[in-house]
VEXROZA-119165 format. One line per 3 residues: number of its first residue (from 1); their letters; for each residue x, y, z of N, C-alpha, C. Coordinates in steps of 0.001 Angstrom, whole numbers. Atoms other than C-alpha are relative to their C-alpha. Layout:
N
NUM) a) X/Y/Z/X/Y/Z/X/Y/Z ~ ...
END
This chain:
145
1) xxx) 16/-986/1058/-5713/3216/17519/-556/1290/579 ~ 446/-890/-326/-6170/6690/18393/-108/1306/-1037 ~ 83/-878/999/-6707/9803/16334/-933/1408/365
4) xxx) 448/-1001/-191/-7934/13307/16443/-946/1118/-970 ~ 114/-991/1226/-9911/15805/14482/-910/1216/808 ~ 192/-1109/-596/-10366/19361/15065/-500/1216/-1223
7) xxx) 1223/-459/402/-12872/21616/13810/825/1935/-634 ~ -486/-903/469/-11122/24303/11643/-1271/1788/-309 ~ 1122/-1247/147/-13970/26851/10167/-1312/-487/-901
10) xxx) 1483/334/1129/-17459/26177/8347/-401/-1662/583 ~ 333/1560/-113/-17798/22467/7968/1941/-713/-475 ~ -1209/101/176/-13957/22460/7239/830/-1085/1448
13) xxx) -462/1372/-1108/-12084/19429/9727/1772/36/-500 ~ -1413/949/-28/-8498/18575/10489/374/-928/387 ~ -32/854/-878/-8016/14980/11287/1787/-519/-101
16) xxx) -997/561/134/-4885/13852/12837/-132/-1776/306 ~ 243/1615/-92/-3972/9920/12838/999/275/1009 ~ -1259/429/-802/-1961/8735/15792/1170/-108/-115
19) xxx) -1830/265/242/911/7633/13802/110/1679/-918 ~ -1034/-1618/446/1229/11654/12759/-821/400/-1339 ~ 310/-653/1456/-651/11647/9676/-1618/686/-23
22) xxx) 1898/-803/400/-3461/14513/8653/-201/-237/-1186 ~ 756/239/905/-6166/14610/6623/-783/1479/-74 ~ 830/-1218/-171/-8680/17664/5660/-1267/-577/-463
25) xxx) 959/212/-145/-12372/17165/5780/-836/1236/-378 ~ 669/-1010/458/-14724/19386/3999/-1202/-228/-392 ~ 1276/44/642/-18555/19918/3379/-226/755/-1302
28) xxx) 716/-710/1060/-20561/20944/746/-333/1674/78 ~ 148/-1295/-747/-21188/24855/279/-1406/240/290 ~ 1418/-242/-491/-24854/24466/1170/-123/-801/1184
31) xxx) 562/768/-1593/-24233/22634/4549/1425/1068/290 ~ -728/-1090/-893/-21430/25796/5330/1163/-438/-538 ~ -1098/296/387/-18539/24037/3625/497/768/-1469
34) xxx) -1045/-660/1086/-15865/25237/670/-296/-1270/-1029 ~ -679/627/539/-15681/22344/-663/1367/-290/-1001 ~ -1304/557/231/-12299/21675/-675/679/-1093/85
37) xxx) -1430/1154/-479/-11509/18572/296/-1009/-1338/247 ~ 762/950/-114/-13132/14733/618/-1060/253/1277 ~ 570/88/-1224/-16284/14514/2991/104/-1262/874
40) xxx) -89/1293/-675/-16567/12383/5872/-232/-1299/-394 ~ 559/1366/766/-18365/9570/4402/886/-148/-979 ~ -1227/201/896/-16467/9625/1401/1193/-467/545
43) xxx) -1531/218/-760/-13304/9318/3643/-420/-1949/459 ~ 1016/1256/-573/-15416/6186/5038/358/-1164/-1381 ~ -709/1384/1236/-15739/4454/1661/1079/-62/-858
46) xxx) -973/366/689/-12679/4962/454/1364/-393/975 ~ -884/716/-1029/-10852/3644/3851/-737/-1303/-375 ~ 394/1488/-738/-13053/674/3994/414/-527/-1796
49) xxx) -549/444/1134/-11860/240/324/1665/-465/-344 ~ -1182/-393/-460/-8580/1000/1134/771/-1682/910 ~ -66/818/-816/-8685/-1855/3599/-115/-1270/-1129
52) xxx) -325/1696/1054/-9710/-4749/975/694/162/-601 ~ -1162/10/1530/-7531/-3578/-1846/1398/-522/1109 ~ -1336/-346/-540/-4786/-3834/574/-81/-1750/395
55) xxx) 344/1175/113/-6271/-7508/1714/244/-961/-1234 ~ 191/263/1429/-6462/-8412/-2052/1454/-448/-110 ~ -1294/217/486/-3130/-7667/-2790/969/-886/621
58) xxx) -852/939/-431/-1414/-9462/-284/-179/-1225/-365 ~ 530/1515/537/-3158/-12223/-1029/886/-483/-1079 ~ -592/241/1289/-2316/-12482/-4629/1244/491/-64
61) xxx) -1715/-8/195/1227/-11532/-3981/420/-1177/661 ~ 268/1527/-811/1068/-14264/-1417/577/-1441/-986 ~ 97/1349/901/211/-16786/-3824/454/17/-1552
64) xxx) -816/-160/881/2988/-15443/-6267/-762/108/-1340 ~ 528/-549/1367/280/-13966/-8943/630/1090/-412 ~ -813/-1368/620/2231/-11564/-10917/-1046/768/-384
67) xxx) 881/-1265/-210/-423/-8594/-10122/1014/1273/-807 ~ -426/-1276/598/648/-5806/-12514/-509/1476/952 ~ 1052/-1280/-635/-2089/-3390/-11027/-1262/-396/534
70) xxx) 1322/376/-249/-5039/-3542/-9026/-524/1245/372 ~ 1072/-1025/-503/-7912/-1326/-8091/-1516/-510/315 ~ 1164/674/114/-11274/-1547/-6392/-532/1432/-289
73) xxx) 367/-296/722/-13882/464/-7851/-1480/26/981 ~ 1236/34/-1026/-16735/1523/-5310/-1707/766/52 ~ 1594/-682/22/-20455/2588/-4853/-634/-282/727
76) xxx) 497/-30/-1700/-22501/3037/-1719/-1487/1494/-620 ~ 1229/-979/-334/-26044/4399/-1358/-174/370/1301 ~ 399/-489/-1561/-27334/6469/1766/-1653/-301/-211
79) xxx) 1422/-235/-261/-30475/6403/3343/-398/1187/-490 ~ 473/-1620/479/-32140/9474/2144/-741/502/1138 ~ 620/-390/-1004/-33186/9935/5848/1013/444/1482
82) xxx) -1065/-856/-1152/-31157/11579/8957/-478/-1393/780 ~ -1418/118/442/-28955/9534/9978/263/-843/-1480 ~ -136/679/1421/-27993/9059/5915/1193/-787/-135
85) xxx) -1493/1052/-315/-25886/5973/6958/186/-779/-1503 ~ 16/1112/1089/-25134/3281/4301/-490/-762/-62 ~ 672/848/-322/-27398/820/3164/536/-896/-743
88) xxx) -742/926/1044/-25771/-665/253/2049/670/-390 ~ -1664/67/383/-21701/-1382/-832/560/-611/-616 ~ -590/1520/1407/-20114/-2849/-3909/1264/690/2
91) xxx) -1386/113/330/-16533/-3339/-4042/-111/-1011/-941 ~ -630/740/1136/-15281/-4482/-7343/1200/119/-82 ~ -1883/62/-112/-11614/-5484/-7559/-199/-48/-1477
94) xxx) -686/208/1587/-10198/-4994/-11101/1618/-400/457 ~ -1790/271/-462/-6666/-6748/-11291/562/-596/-1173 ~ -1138/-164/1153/-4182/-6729/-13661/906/-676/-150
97) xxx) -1394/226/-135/-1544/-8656/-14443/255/-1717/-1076 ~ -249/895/1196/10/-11825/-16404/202/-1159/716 ~ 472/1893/368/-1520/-15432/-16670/-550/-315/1789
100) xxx) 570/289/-991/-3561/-14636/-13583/-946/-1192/216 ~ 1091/1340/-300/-5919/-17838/-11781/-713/986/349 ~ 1170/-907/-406/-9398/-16528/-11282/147/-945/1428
103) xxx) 325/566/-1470/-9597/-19203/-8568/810/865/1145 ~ -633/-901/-753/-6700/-17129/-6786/-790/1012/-235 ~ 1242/-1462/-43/-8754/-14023/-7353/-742/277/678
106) xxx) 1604/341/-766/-12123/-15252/-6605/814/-50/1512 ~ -280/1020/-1649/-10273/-16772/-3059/222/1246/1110 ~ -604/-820/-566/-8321/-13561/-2162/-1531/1195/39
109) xxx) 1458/-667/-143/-11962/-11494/-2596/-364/-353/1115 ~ 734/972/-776/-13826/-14227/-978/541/227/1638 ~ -474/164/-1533/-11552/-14191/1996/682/1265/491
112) xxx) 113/-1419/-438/-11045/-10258/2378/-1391/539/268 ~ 1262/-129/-786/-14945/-10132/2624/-525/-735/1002 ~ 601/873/-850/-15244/-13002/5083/603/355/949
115) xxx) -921/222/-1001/-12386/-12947/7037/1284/994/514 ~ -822/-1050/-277/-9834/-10204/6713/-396/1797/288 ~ 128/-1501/454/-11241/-6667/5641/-628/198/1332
118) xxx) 683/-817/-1218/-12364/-4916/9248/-952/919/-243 ~ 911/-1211/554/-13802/-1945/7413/-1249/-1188/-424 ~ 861/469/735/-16174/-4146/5227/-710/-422/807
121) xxx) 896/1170/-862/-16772/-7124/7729/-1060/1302/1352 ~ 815/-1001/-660/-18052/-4069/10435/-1049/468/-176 ~ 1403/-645/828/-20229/-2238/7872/-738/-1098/-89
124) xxx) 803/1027/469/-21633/-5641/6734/-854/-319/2023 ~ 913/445/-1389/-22514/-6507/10976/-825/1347/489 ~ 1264/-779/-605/-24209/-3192/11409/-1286/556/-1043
127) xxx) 1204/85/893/-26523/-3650/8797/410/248/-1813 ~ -359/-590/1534/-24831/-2698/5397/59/-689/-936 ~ 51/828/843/-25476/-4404/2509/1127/-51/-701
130) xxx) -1635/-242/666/-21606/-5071/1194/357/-972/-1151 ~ -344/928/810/-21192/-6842/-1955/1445/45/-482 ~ -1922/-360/370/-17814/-7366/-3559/46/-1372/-1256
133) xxx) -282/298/939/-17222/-8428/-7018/1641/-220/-893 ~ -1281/-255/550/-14155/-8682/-9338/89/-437/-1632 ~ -263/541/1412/-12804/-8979/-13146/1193/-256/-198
136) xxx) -1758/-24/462/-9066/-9863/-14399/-47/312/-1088 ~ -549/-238/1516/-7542/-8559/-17061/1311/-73/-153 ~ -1072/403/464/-4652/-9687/-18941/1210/1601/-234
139) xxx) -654/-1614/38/-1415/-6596/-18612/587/-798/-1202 ~ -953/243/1275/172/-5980/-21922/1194/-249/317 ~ -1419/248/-9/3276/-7084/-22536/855/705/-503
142) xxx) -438/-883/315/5890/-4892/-22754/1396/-318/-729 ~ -1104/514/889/8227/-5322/-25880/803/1472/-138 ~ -1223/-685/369/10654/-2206/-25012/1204/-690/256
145) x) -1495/461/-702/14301/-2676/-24756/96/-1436/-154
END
């Protein structure tokens, strides 16, 4: 995996990804930034989120749960000390869809925080406290047509 990012103006960032794709990176306007655009960290927990939801879903498509919609649903504290890394991480999966098994649920969680998610399992080995929760909810049924 390779990738680039290059230092536009202020606290302003352009990151390219290997396979071609940018991103823009922006601070706050009291650390020199516009804020225009997600900060680093932010970019952080919403890749390493990015990464289970994406775990999740296969799963439960996998195991032919008719997933309407899913989403995880995140929150992360910093140290309040330089370097303000992460100390805590809750991923909650919300998932959607009709005459879901929690046991499939629970399993596809369970085994995106153990065994699949890279982002998570990483943060969790360099100290990060990573929890990961979930709820189902039943999708309406749709009586058009």
């Amino acid at each position: 995996m390779e990738g680039s990012v290059k230092w536009v103006d202020g606290a302003l960032f352009l990151g390219e990804s290997g396979s071609g794709h940018a991103v823009v990176m922006d601070g706050p306007e009291d650390l020199g930034g516009k804020n225009h655009a997600l900060r680093p960290m932010e970019m952080l927990l919403l890749g390493t989120g990015g990464c289970a939801l994406y775990d999740v879903v296969s799963m439960l498509k996998k195991s032919r749960q008719q997933v309407t919609d899913c989403r995880v649903e995140l929150q992360a504290q910093r140290a309040d000390a330089v370097p303000a890394v992460f100390e805590t991480m809750n991923l909650h999966f919300v998932v959607t869809g009709h005459g879901l098994k929690e046991a499939q649920v629970k399993r596809a969680v369970e085994l995106s925080a153990e065994k699949y998610c890279s982002a998570s399992i990483m943060l969790s080995k360099a100290g990060v406290s990573v929890g990961h929760s979930y709820a189902i909810e039943e999708a309406a049924i749709d009586n058009k047509g």
